[in-house]
N, C-alpha and C positions, 0 to 999 in steps of 0.2 A: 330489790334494788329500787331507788329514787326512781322517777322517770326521768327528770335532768338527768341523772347522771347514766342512765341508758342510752338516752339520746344521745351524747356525747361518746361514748362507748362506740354505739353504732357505728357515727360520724368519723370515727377514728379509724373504724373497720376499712371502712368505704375508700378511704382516703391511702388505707395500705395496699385493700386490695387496687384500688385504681392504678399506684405506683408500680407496682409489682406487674400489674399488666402492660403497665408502659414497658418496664424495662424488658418483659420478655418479647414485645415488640420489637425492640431496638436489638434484641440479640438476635432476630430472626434479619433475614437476605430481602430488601426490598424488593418490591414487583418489580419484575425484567417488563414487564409490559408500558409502564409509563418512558421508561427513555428509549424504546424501540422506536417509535417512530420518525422520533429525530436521528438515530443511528442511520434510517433507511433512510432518508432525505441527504446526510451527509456520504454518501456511497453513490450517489449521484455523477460526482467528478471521478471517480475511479470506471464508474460504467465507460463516462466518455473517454475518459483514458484508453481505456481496453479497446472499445470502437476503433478511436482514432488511428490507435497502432494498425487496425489491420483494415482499415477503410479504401488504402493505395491498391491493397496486394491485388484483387481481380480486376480493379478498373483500370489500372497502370495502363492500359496498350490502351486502350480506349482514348485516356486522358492525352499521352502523345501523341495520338492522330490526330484530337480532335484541337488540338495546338500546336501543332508542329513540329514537336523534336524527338518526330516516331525514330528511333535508330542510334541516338545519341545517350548513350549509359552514363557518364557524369550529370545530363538535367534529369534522367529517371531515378537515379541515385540522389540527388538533390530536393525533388520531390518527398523520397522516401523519408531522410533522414535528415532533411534541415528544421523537422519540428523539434529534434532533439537539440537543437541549439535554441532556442526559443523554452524545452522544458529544462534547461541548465539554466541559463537567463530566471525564469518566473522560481526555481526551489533556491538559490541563489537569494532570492529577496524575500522568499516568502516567511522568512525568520521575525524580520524584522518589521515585515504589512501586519502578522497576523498579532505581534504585542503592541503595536501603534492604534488601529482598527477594529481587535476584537476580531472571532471566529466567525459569527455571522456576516460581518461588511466583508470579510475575505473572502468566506465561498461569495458570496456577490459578485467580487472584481475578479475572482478567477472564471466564473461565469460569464465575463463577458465578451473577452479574445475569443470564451467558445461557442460564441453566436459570430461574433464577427469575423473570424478566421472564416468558419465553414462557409458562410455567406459572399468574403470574398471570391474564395476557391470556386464557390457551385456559378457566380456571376462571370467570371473571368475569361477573358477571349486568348492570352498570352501567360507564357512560360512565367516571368516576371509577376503575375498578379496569383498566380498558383503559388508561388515558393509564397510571395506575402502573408498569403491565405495560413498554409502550413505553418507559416513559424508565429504567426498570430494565435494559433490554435495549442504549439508547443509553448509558448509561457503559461496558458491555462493550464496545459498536463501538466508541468512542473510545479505550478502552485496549488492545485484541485487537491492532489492528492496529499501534499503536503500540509495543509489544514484540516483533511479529514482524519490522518491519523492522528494529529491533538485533539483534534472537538470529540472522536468517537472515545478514546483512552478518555477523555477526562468527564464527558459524562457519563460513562459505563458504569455500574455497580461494579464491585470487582470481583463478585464469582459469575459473571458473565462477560466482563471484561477481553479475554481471547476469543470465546464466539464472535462478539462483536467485531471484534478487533477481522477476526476472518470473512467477515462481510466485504471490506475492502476487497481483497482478492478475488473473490465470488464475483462482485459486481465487475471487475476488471475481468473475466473469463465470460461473463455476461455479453459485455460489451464487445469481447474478442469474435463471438460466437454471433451475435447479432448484425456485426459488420458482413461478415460472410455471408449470411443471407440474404441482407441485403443485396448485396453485389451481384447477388446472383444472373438476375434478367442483363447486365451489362454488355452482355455479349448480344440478344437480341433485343434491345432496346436504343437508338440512341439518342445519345446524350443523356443515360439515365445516370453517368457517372456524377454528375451535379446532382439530382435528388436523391444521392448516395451522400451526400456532401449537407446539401439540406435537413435531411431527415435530423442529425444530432443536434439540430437546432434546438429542437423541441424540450429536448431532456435536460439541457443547458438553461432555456427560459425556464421551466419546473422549477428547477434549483434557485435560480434570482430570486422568486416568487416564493415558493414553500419554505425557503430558508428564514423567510423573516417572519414568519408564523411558530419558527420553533424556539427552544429557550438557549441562552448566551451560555459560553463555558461560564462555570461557576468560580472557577481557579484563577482565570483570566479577571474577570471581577473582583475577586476578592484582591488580588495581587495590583489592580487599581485601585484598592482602599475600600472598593463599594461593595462593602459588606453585607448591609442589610437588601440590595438585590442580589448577592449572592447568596443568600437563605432563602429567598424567594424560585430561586431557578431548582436550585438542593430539594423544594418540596414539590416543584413541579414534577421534579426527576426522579425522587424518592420517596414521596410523602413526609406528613407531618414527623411518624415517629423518628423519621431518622436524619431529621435536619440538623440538632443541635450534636452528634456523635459527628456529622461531616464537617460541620465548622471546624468542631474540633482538633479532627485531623489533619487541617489546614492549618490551624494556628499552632500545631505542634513544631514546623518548620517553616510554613509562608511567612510573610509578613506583610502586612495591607499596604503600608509605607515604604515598601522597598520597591518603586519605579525606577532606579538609575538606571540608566543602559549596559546595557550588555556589552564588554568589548572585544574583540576579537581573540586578545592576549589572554583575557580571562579562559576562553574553551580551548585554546593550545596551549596551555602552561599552567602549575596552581595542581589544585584538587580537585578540579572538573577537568583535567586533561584525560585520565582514567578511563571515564565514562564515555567521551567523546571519542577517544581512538578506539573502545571496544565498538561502538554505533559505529565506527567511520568501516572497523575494519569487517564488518557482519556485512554491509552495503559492497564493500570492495569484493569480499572472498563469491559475495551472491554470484555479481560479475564475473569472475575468474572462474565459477563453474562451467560456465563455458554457455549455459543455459539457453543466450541470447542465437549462439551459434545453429544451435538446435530449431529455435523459432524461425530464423532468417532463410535457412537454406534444409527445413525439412520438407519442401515439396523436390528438389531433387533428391534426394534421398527415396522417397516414397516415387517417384516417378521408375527410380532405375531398379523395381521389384514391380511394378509394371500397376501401380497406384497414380488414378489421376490426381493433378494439385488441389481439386477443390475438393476431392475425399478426403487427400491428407490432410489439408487446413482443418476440416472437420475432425478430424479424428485427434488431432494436436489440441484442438480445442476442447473435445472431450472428455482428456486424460486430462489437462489442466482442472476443466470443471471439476469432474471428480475426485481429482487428489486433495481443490480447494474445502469442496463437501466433509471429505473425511475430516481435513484436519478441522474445519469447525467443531466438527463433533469431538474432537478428541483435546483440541488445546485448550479447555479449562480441567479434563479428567487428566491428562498424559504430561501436560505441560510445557510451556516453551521450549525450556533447555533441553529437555527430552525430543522434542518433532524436529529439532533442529540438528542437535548429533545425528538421529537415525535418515533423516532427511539426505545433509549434508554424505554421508555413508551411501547411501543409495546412489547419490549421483554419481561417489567413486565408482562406482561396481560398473553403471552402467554406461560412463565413458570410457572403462576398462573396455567393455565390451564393443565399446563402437572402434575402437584399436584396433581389436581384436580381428574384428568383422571384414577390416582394411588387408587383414594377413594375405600374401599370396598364393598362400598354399590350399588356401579353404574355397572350395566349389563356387561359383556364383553366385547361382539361386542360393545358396545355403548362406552367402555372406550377405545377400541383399534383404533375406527376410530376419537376419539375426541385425543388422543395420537398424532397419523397421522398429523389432522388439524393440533392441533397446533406445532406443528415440522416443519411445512411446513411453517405457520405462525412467527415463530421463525428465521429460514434461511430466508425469505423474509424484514421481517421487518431491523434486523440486517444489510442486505447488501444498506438498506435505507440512514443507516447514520453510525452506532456504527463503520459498515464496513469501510469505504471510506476514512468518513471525519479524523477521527487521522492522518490516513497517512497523508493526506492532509493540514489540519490546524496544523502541527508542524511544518513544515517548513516555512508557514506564520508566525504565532508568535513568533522565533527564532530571536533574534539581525542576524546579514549576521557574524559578526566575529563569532560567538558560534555555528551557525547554524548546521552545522554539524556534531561536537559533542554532541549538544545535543539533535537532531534525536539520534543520536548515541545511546545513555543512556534511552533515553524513547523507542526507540525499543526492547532494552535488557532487560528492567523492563517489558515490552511483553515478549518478549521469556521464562523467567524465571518463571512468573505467569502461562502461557500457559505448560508450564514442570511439574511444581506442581497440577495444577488442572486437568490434565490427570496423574499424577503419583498417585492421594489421591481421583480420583473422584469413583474408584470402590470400596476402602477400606471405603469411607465415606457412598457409597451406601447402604452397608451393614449394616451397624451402624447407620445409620438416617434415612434408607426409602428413596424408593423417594419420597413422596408425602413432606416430612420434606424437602429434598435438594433442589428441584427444589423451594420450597419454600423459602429456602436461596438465588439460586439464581435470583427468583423475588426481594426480597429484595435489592440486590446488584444494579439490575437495576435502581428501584425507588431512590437510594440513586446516581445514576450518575446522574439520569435527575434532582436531587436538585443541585449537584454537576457547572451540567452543566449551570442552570440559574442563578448559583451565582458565578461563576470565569470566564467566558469563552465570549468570546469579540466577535461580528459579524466581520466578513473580507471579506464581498462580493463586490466584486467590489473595495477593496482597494491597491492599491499600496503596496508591502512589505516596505518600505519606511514610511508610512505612517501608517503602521500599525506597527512597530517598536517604530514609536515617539508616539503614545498612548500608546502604552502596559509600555514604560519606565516613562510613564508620573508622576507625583505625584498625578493626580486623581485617577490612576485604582489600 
């Protein structure tokens, strides 16, 4: 053969094997290692989340001595639970800050009520600058977490996608667990309930900071038209081979040019109404398990089997850790729909049981440590799936234009159930028994897991892309 025409030959070679290696590039799973780190930085708001829920419980007595309204249950009450008005308020707007702004400016501004809330709270001499404090600190929880569950779904690869997604909870069990230890010397320290209050300073500034070192959703960019930084963030997060396969799957159903607003009539009516009542109602039925009940008032529970409150807080917290642990490990192998039925089923059984435990025929000790079980049994199962996966799977089956508003909307159909069934759970106590309530809410549960196998789509391992064009499909 010629030597030109071997050279050329070669040259051909070279040029098919390179292709051919690309594409088997592109068919392999990007490194989880390049978007981990930004996953960890955005888990940040859910940590102080976690904290913030359980930062009151040991210092409570502390706090009303050392301000005046030791004795009075409506301002200890108020304390507790007016940050939940404040995180209805910040998930409420956070639809609409996080497609204005972009994912990075939003953890920012949710970062920043959660320096300034705890700074009022730890400075304050009066009842009146404490609730300030709280419900300064409640729009950050309402918006914190509401932006990490888009930024973490939409930079995730998707066979990593659920793990990630499970990091939220983890760091919100983190933060449950880390508050209690803290708390701890409050009893012999005073005034340490202020640098109980201080300390989540810290981890708030982190966020402001770290956040702006990491890279912008890609989705959110692209869906502002700015494409070619969205292939820029795509290879930070996936490398080169797999930049031009994720455009792609963006321009399958995005469109760069489709800024118009979101209106409200479009996510309650239309062909986003679907998707939206299934998110709204996965958030409502979480509530209705009764779950919160369990958190609120498992130190009396745990007291009347002869367990002190700061054991039980412990041990609530690390049934939650651990059920969080398991389901990381399991919701990319097991799958949403799947942690979520068996989940949602678990909770039946084990508020069957706390009925049960109520009965008056059953010995004391025998009904206080079957109480215990299943309470324990309850937080475990819960943090399986009922916990996790909402957060999780609303941002997967959310179109990318609506997506953020209608997290938005199904978060705040949470907050608002979570407000009534702690506002009506002791007056109904009274009125129904428990063995009747807890009965009701077995019920509730049973009725999500029918719920859940008749609306609710597997997404493991699928593309947000891809799981858009089914959910919009004329089959589903």
């Amino acid at each position: 053969m010629p030597s030109r025409d071997h050279e050329d030959m070669t040259e051909v070679e070279d040029n098919e094997a390179l292709l051919q290696g690309n594409l088997e590039v592109e068919n392999t799973n990007p490194s989880w290692k390049r978007s981990l780190p930004y996953v960890l930085v955005a888990t940040i708001p859910s940590l102080l989340f976690g904290y913030h829920l359980g930062v009151v419980n040991e210092p409570l007595e502390s706090i009303s001595l050392d301000l005046g309204f030791d004795g009075n249950a409506l301002a200890e009450g108020l304390v507790v639970s007016i940050s939940l008005a404040g995180s209805l308020l910040g998930s409420l707007f956070s639809g609409s800050i996080v497609d204005s702004i972009g994912r990075r400016k939003a953890f920012q501004l949710a970062a920043l009520p959660m320096i300034l809330g705890p700074a009022v709270s730890a400075s304050t001499k009066t009842l009146a600058g404490m609730l300030i404090g709280r419900f300064l600190v409640g729009i950050g929880m309402g918006l914190g977490p509401t932006v990490a569950s888009l930024y973490v779904a939409e930079i995730s690869p998707a066979f990593v996608r659920g793990t990630y997604g499970s990091f939220i909870q983890i760091a919100t069990c983190v933060g449950f667990l880390a508050s209690l230890f803290v708390g701890l010397p409050v009893k012999d320290i005073k005034g340490w309930w202020r640098t109980c209050f201080l300390v989540s300073t810290i981890p708030a500034g982190i966020l402001a900071l770290a956040i702006q070192l990491c890279v912008e959703s890609p989705h959110w960019l692209f869906k502002q038209g700015r494409t070619i930084e969205a292939e820029a963030e795509f290879e930070k997060l996936l490398g080169v081979a797999h930049v031009q396969s994720a455009m792609q799957e963006l321009y399958k159903v995005d469109r760069g040019d489709d800024t118009d607003a979101v209106k409200l009539s479009e996510l309650l009516s239309g062909r986003h109404f679907r998707v939206v009542f299934i998110g709204s109602s996965l958030f409502a039925f979480q509530q209705l398990s009764g779950i919160n009940t369990v958190f609120n008032f498992s130190s009396t529970v745990f007291k009347s089997a002869g367990v002190p409150s700061e054991l039980a807080n412990v041990f609530v917290g690390i049934a939650n850790l651990l059920g969080s642990l398991i389901a990381m490990v399991l919701m990319d192998k097991q799958g949403r729909r799947s942690l979520l039925i068996w989940s949602f089923f678990g909770l039946a059984v084990s508020m069957g049981l706390q009925g049960f435990a109520a009965n008056s025929y059953l010995a004391e000790t025998f009904a206080s440590y079957l109480s215990v079980g299943a309470m324990l049994m309850c937080v475990l199962t819960f943090s399986l799936g009922a916990g996790p996966v909402p957060g999780l799977l609303l941002p997967e089956i959310f179109p990318s234009r609506i997506r953020a508003k209608a997290v938005a909307i199904c978060m705040s159909v949470g907050w608002v159930i979570n407000f009534f069934v702690g506002l009506m759970f002791l007056w109904l106590l009274q009125r129904l028994g428990r063995q009747l309530l807890y009965t009701c809410f077995a019920a509730f549960c049973l009725m999500a897991v029918a719920f859940v196998r008749r609306n609710v789509m597997e997404t493991k391992g699928k593309s947000l892309q891809e799981i858009e064009i089914a959910l919009l499909s004329p089959e589903f």
